[in-house]
C-alpha positions as CSV (number, residue, x, y, z in Angstrom):
1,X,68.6,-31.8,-33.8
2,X,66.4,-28.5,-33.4
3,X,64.9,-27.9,-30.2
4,X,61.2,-27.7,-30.0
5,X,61.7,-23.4,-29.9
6,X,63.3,-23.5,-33.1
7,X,60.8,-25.9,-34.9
8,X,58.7,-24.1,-37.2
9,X,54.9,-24.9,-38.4
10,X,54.8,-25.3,-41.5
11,X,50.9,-24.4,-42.6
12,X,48.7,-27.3,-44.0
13,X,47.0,-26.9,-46.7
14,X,43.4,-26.8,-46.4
15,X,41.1,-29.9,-47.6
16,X,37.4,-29.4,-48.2
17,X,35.2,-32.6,-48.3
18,X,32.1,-31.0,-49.2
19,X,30.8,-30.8,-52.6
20,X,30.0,-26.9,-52.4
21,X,31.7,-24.3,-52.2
22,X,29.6,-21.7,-50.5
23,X,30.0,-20.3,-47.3
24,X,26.8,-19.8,-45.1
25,X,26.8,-15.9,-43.5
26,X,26.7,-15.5,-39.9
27,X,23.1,-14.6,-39.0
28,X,22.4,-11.0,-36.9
29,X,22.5,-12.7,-33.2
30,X,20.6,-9.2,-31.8
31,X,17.6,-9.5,-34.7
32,X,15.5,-11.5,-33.2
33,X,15.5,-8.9,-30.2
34,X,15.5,-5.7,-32.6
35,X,12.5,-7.6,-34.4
36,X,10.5,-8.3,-31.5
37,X,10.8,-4.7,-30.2
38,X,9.4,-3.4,-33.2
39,X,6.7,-5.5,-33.0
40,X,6.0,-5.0,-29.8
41,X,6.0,-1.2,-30.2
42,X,4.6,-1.3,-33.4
43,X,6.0,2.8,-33.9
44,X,6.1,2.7,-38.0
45,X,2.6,1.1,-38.4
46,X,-0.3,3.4,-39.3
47,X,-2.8,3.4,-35.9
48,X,-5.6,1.7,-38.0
49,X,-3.3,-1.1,-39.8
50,X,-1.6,-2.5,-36.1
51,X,-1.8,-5.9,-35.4
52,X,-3.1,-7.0,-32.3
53,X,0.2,-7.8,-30.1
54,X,2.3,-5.6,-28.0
55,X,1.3,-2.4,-26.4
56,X,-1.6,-2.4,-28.8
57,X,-2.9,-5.4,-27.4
58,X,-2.4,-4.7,-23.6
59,X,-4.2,-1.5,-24.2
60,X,-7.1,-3.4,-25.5
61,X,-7.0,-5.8,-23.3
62,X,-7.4,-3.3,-20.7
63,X,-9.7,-0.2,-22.3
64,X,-12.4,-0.2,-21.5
65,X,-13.0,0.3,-18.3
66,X,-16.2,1.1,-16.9
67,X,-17.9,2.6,-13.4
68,X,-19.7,-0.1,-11.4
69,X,-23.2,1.7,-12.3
70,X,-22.2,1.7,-16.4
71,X,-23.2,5.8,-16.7
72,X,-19.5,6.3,-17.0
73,X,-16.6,4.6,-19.6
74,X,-13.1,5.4,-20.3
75,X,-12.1,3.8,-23.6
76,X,-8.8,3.9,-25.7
77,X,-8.2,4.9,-29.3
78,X,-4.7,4.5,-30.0
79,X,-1.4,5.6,-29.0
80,X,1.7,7.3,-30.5
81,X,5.8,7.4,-29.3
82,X,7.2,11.0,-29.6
83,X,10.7,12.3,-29.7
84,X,13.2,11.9,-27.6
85,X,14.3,14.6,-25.8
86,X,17.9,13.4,-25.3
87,X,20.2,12.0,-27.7
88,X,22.1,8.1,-26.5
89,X,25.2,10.0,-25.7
90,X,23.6,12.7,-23.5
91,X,21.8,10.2,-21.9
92,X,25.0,8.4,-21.2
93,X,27.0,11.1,-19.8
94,X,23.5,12.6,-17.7
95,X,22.8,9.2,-16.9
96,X,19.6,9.4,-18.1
97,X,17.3,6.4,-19.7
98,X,16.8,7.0,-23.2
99,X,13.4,6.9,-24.4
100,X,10.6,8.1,-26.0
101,X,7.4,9.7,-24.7
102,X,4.5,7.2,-25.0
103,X,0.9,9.3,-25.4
104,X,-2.4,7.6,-25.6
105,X,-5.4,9.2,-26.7
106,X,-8.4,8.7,-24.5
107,X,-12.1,8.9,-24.7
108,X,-14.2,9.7,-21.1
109,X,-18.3,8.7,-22.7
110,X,-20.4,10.4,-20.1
111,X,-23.3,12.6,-21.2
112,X,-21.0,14.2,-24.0
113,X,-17.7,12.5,-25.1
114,X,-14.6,13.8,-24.1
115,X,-11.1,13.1,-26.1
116,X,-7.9,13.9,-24.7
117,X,-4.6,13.0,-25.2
118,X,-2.7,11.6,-21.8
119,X,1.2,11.4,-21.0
120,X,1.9,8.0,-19.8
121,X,5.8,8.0,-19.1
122,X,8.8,7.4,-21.0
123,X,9.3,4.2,-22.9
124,X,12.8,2.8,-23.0
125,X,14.3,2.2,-27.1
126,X,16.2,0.0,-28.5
127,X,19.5,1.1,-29.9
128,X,20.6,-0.5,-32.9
129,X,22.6,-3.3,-31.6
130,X,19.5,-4.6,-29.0
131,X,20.8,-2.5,-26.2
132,X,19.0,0.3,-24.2
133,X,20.0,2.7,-22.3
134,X,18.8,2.7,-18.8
135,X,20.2,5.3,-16.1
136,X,23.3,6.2,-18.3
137,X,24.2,2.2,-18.7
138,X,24.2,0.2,-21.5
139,X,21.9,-2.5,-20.8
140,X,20.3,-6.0,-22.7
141,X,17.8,-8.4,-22.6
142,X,18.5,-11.6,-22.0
143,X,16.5,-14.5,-23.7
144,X,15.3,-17.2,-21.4
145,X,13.2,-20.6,-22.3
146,X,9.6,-20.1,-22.0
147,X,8.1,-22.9,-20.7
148,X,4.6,-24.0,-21.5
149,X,2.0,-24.2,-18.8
150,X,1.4,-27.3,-17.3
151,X,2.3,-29.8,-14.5
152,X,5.6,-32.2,-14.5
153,X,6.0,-35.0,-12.3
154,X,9.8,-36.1,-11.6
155,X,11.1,-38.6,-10.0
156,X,14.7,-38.4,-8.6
157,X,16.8,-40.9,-6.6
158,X,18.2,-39.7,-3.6
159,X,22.0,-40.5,-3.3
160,X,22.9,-41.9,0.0
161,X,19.5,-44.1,0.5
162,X,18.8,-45.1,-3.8
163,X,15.2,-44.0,-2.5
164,X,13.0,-42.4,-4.5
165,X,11.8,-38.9,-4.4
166,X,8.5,-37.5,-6.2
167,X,8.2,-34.3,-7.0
168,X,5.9,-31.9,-9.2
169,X,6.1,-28.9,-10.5
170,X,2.9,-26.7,-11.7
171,X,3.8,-24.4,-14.4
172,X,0.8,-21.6,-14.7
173,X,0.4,-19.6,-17.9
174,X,0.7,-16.3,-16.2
175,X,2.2,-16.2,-12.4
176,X,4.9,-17.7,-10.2
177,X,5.6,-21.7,-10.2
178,X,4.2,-24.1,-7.6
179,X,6.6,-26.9,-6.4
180,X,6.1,-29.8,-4.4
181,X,9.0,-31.7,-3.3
182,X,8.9,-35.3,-1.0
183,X,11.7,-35.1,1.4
184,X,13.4,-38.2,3.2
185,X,11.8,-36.7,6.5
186,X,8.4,-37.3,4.9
């Protein structure tokens, strides 16, 4: 009798059920991300062709912006990512953030117009893979659930007394959640 060390397995063969025979491809799990970012930076779209969404839209959103007595505006025309100055592994070993410098190009209306062009900061780029490189580490973004703006009510039971508990939660569309919880003191 062989002892369960000298048992081999002998392989099965393989039984497909389906009636084709076509293999679906494993989809790019960082392409949502990589997508999203260039959306949201919008870097390879000509300034008069971007949509309305990312930085373009929280510039308008925000420009213009006016004195209290109207004489004076500052408005916004459009923006542009330069080079980086470091490459991914210098910025790894200098721990450095790798970026790009974001300038937006301004217009002061007073009695003549004045146009500049303003340095904002460095804005952090996504590597290929959905990373960034902030401070010299490799970091990601990690999806969460959005949840829509509203108010739940919920119910639980509390264990030791089967009483029940009411409780509600208001979701806002922009800004921290408000809970209200029913305690067995109350």
């Amino acid at each position: 009798m062989a002892t369960s060390s000298q048992r081999r397995l002998q392989p099965t063969s393989v039984r497909k059920f389906g009636s084709g025979l076509d293999t679906l491809e494993i989809p790019g799990l960082t392409e949502l991300q990589t997508k999203s970012y260039e959306l949201f930076l919008q870097e390879d779209i000509p300034v008069e062709k971007r949509k309305d969404i990312g930085l373009e839209s929280v510039f308008r959103e925000i420009f213009p912006v006016e004195s209290y007595d109207k004489t004076v505006s500052l408005e916004y025309l459009r923006y542009e990512l330069g080079k980086p100055r470091y490459t991914p592994d210098e910025c790894r070993q200098l721990r450095l953030t790798f970026g790009k410098p974001l300038k937006v190009w301004l217009r002061l209306n007073r009695e003549q117009p004045i146009e500049e062009e303003v340095y904002l900061g460095d804005i952090p780029i996504m590597l290929g893979g959905g990373e960034f490189i902030i401070n010299g580490a490799e970091r990601v973004v990690v999806s969460q659930l959005h949840r829509s703006p509203g108010v739940d009510f919920v119910e639980e039971i509390e264990a030791t007394t089967d009483r029940k508990l009411p409780s509600c939660r208001v979701i806002p569309e922009r800004g921290s959640w408000i809970e209200i919880n029913v305690t067995k003191k109350d």
